[in-house]
C-alpha angles and dihedrals in degrees: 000000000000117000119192105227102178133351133198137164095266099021144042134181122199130171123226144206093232140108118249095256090076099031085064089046096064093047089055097050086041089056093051086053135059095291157054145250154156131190137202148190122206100204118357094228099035108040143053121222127272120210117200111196125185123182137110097301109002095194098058083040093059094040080044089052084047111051090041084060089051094051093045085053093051087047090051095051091052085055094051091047089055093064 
């Protein structure tokens, strides 16, 4: 699940129904990228994390972070496959 918090021209944050293995997955790839982003939990039981993105359009940088993370994980599957 994916809520939009907050939206503005050059920035967006959005809270999601992940663990912070994969939260941290996407601001990586987000870093490596054109744009920028932090994240944050509030409590780490009680809460779910929150990503804040900025850049020249937030919403194509995340679906570019996550697209980049689907097409590591097929390479790394052709990889497996080889061994």
């Amino acid at each position: 699940m994916i809520e939009v918090k907050e939206e503005a021209d050059n920035s967006v944050r959005f809270e999601v129904d992940l663990d912070m293995g994969f939260v941290n997955l996407i601001h990586e790839k987000i870093w490596q990228g054109k744009g920028a982003s932090a994240y944050r939990k509030a409590h780490p039981y009680m809460s779910r994390p929150e990503i804040f993105v900025q850049g020249k359009n937030p919403k194509k940088i995340v679906s570019g972070a996550v697209e980049g993370i689907i097409s590591d994980v097929k390479e790394l599957k052709k990889l497996i496959g080889r061994i």
